[in-house]
N, C-alpha and C positions, 0 to 999 in steps of 0.2 A: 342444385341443392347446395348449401352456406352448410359447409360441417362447422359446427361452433364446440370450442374444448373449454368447459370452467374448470377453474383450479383455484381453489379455494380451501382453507383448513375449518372454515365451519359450514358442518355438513348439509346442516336444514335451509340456511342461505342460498348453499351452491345447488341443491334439491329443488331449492323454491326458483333458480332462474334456469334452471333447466328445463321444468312445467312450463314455465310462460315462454320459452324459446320456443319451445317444441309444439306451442298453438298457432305456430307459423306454417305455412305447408311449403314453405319456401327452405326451412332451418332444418337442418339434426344438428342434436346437441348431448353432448355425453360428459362424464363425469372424468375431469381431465388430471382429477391426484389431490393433494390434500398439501403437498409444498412441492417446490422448484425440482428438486429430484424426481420425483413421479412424474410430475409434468414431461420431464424431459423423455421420458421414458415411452411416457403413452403420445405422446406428439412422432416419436421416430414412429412408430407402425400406424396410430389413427391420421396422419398427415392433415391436421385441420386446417381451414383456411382463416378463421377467426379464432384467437384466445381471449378469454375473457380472465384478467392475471391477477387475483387478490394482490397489496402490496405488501403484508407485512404478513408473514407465513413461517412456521420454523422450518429449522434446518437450512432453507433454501429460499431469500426473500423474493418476490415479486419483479425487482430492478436485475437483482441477477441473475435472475431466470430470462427474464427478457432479453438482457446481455446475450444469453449464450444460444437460445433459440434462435434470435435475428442472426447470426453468427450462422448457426446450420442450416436453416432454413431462413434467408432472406423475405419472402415471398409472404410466409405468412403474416396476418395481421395481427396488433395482441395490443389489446384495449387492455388500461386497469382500471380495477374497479374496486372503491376502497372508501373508508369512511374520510380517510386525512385529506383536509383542505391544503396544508401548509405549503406555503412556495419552494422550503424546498423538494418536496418529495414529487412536485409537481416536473420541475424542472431538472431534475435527478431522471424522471422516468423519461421524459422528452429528448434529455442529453443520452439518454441509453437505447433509444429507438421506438419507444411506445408511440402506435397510431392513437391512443385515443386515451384520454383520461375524466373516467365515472366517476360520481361517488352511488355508494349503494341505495339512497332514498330515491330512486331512477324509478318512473313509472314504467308496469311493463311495454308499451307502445313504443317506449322513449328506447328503451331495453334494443326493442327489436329493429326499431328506426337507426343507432350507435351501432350494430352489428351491420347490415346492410350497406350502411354510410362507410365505415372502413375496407368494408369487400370490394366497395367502388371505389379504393382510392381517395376516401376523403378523409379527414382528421377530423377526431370528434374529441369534445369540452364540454362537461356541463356547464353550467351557465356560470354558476360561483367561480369556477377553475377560471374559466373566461374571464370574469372579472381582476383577479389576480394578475392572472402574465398580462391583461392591459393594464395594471395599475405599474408594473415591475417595467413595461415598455416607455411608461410616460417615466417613470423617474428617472429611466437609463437616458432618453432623450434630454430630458431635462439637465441629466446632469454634463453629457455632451454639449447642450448647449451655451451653459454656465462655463464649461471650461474652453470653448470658443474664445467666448466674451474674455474670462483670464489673459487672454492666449493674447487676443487684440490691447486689452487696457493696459500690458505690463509688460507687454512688449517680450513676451515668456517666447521659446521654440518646444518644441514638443520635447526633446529630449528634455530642457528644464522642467518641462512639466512631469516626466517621467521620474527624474531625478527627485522632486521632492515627494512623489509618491512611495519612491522606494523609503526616503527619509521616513515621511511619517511612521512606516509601516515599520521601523525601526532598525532598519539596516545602517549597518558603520558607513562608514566611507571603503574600507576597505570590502566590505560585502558587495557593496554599489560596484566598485572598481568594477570585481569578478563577474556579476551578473551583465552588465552593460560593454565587457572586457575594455574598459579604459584602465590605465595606470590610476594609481592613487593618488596619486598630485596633479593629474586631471579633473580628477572628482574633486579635489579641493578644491580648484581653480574655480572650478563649474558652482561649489557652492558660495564658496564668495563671490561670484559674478550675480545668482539668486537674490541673494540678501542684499545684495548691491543696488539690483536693481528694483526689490519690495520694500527696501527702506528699513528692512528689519536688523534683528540682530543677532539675534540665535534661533535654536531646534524649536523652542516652547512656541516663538512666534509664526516659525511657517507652520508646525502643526496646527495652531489658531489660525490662519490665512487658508491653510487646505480646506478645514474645514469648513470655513464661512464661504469658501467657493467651488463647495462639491469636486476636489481634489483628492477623495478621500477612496 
């Protein structure tokens, strides 16, 4: 038997997928709190194997509840299931240990299929999610590959490439120094050797060059 916990702050929602869990003769499924505090609460005695984690809840959101769950109970699995599409709440929950990420218009089959699929070890996405982290994967490639290409055409070393990142991002020379722990007449040296070798002339232009070459 899949003990399933929802936790969820709107009641008739978290009601309504506890009915459709619980037509499984495979699932129990119980009412796991109303935000991140309760949850924590009913999780140390009901020990579930599946949570089902709304993500935006008061008191106690969704990501930090999952934080601190996976923290004391490694083992357990804790899907969210939430209306927000947005990349970063996607990859917020993922950086924080969530197996699976919903959104609530989930048929219930689909429901019970994402519950089962995480008990076994697998990571679940609805489809739009999915669409997302591959859209964020090609551009991360992409812009890896772009900055290859830099790398090749201008004769740049990684560090230079590092160094004008910091630049854009509007760090002095002397921030540069401390972050990369070079002296600051290093860092100068290093940006006149830059500009030296892109043809440019100041700040304005390698921020225009970053950016036309996904340095950004």
């Amino acid at each position: 038997m899949i003990k399933v916990m929802c936790v969820d702050d709107q009641l008739l929602l978290k009601e309504t997928m506890i009915y459709m869990l619980k037509q499984d003769p495979d699932i129990e499924a119980v009412d796991g709190g109303n935000d991140g505090y309760e949850a924590l609460n009913i999780c140390e005695s009901y020990r579930p194997h599946v949570i089902l984690m709304d993500l935006r809840m008061p008191r106690l959101g969704g990501i930090e509840t999952t934080t601190k769950i996976k923290a004391l109970y490694p083992s357990i699995k804790i899907i969210i299931l939430t209306t927000f599409e947005d990349q970063k709440s996607i990859f917020d929950s993922i950086e924080h240990g969530a197996d699976g990420y919903i959104v609530k218009d989930i048929k219930p089959e689909e429901l019970v299929l994402a519950v089962k699929s995480v008990y076994h070890n697998l990571y679940v996405m609805h489809k739009n999610v999915v669409n997302i982290v591959k859209e964020e994967i090609i551009d991360v490639h992409i812009k890896e590959k772009d900055q290859q290409e830099t790398l090749k055409n201008y004769d740049l070393t990684p560090m230079e490439i590092k160094i004008i990142k910091l630049m854009v991002d509007g760090k002095s020379n002397k921030e540069i120094a401390y972050s990369l722990k070079f002296t600051e007449g290093t860092v100068k040296n290093k940006v006149s050797k830059i500009l030296s070798k892109l043809g440019l002339k100041d700040m304005t232009q390698i921020a225009v060059f970053a950016i036309k070459h996904n340095l950004t």
